[in-house]
C-alpha positions in Angstrom: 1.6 121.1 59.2 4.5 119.2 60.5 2.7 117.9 63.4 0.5 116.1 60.3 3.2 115.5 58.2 5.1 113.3 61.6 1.5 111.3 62.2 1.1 110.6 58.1 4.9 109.5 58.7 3.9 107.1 61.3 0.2 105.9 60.0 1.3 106.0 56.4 3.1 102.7 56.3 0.9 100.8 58.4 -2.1 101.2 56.2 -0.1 100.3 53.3 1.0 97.1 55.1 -2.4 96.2 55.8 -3.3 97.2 52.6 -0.8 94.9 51.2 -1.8 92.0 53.6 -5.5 91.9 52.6 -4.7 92.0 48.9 -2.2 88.4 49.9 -5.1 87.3 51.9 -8.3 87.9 49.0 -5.6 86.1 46.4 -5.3 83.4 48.9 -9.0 83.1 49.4 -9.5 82.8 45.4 -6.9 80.2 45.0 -8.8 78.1 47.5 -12.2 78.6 46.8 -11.2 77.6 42.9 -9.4 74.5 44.4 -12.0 73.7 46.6 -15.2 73.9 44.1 -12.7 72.2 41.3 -12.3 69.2 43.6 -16.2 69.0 44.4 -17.1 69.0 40.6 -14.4 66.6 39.6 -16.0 64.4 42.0 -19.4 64.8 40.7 -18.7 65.1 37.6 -17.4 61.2 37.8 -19.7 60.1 40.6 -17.1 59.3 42.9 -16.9 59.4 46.9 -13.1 60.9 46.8 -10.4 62.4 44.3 -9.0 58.4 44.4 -12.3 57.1 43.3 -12.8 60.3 40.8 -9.5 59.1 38.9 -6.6 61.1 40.6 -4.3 57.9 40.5 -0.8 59.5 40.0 1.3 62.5 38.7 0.0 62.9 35.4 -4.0 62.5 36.5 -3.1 65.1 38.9 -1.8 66.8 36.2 -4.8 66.5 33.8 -7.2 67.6 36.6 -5.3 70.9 36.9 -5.2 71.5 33.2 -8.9 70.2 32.6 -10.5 72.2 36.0 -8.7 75.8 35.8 -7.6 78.0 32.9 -3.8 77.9 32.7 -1.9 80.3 31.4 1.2 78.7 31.4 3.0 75.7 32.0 6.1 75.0 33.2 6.8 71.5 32.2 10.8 71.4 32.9 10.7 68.5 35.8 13.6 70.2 37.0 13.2 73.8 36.8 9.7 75.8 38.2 10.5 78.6 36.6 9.3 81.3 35.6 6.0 80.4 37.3 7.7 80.6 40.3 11.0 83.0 41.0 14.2 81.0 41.9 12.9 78.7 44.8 16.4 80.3 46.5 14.8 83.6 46.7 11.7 82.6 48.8 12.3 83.6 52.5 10.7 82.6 56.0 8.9 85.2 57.9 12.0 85.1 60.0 14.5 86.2 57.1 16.1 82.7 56.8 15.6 80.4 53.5 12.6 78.6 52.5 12.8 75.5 51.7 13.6 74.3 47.9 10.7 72.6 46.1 10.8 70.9 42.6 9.3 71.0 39.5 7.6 67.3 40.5 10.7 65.3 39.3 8.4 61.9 39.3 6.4 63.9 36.2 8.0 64.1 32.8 6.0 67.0 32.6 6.2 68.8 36.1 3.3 69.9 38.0 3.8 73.5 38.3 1.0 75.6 36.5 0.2 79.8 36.4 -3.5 80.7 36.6 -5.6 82.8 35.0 -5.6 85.1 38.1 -2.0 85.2 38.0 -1.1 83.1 41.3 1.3 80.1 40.5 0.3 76.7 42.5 2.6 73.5 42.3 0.0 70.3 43.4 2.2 67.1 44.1 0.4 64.0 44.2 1.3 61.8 47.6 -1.2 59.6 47.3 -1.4 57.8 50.6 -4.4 57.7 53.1 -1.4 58.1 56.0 -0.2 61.3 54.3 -2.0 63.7 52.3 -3.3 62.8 49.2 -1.8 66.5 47.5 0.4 68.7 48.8 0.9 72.2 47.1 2.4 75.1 47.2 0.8 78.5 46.3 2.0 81.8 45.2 -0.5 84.1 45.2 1.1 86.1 42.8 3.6 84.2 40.8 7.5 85.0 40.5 6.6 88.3 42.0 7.9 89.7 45.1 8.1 89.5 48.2 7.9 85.8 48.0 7.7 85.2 51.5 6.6 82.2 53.2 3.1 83.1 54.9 2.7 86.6 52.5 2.7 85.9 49.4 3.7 82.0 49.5 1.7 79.7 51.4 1.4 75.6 51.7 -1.7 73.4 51.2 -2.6 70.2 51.9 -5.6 68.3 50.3 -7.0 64.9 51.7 -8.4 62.3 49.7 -11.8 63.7 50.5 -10.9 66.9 49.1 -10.8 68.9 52.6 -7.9 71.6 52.5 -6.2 72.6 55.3 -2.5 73.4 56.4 0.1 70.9 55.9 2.0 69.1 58.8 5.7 69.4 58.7 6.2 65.6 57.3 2.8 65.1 56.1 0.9 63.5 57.7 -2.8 64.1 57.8 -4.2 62.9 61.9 -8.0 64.3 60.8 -8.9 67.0 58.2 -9.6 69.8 59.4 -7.4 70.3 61.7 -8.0 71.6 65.7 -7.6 75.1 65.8 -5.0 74.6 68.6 -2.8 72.2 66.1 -3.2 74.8 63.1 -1.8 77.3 66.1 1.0 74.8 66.9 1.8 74.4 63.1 2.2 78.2 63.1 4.1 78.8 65.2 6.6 75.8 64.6 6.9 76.1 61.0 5.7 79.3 59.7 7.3 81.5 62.4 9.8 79.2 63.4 13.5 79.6 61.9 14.1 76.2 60.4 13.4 76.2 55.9 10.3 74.2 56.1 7.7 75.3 54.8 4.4 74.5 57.2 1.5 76.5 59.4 1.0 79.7 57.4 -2.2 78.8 56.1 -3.6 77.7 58.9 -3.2 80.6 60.8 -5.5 82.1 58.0 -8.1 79.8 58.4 -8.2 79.9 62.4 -7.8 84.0 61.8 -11.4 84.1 59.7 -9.2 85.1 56.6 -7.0 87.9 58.2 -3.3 87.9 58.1 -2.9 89.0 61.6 0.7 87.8 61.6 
């Protein structure tokens, strides 16, 4: 019996980190597969080549497409507060322990840009708008003001071209080719997700290269 009871000690807590990882990960995956087939109907829908094209022109048509495309739950329109769909943006931690960094409410929005979903993950899309950068940058939580809210568990970035391809975002923007190489999702990783400056950069693409396993 205590030979057991040491080996449930030691296997015990593993499983429930896995465990804990594949739920982040299957959250993830439903987050992008909503953005993903949003983005391709919105384009349809309006006959258009791209999300420029489709009508996605600034902030507020950024806005409408979230509110049109998904089923909100809530809204937190405060331009200077994301709260409560996401926790204090002070709480959210790197892998490494050190602080994420701060994200706004989308200040150049009267009404914000941060939105909770019907499956309970918060995501905060920010319209950039240029064919040098990405067209959308956003920031997910799987599952809203809830803990652990840690960059790369529960708290990932995402960046979306003008063509609608998401991938991981580069740590000031810019978009060389979506998608990215496996080796420069690698490089993002380990500069920005693992690394110990607050950016907040590489998680996602980890995922992708990984086949949708948070082996991290």
């Amino acid at each position: 019996m205590g030979i057991i009871g040491v080996v449930s000690a030691m296997t015990v807590p593993t499983l429930m980190q896995n465990h804990q990882r594949k739920t982040y990960v299957v959250q993830l995956h439903k987050v992008y597969n909503e953005l993903q087939q949003a983005f391709v109907q919105y384009m349809a829908d309006r006959n258009a080549l791209n999300l420029r094209e489709a009508g996605i022109t600034d902030q507020d048509t950024m806005n409408n497409f979230v509110t049109t495309y998904f089923k909100i739950v809530s809204r937190c329109s405060d331009p200077n507060d994301v709260k409560p769909c996401f926790d204090d943006p002070n709480n959210y931690k790197k892998i490494s322990g050190n602080v994420a960094n701060g994200f706004t409410n989308c200040q150049n929005s009267t009404d914000g840009c941060t939105f909770t979903l019907a499956s309970g993950a918060t995501i905060r899309p920010w319209l950039a708008g240029s064919d040098e950068l990405a067209f959308i940058v956003a920031v997910v939580d799987v599952n809203g003001p809830k803990g652990p809210n840690v960059f790369g568990r529960d708290f990932f970035d995402m960046c979306i071209d003008v063509n609608g391809n998401i991938d991981s975002c580069l740590p000031n923007g810019t978009v060389p080719s979506f998608p990215l190489t496996e080796d420069k999702r690698d490089e993002l990783f380990n500069s920005g997700c693992l690394g110990n400056s607050a950016s907040i950069y590489g998680c996602f693409g980890k995922i992708l290269n990984d086949n949708w396993q948070m082996n991290y």
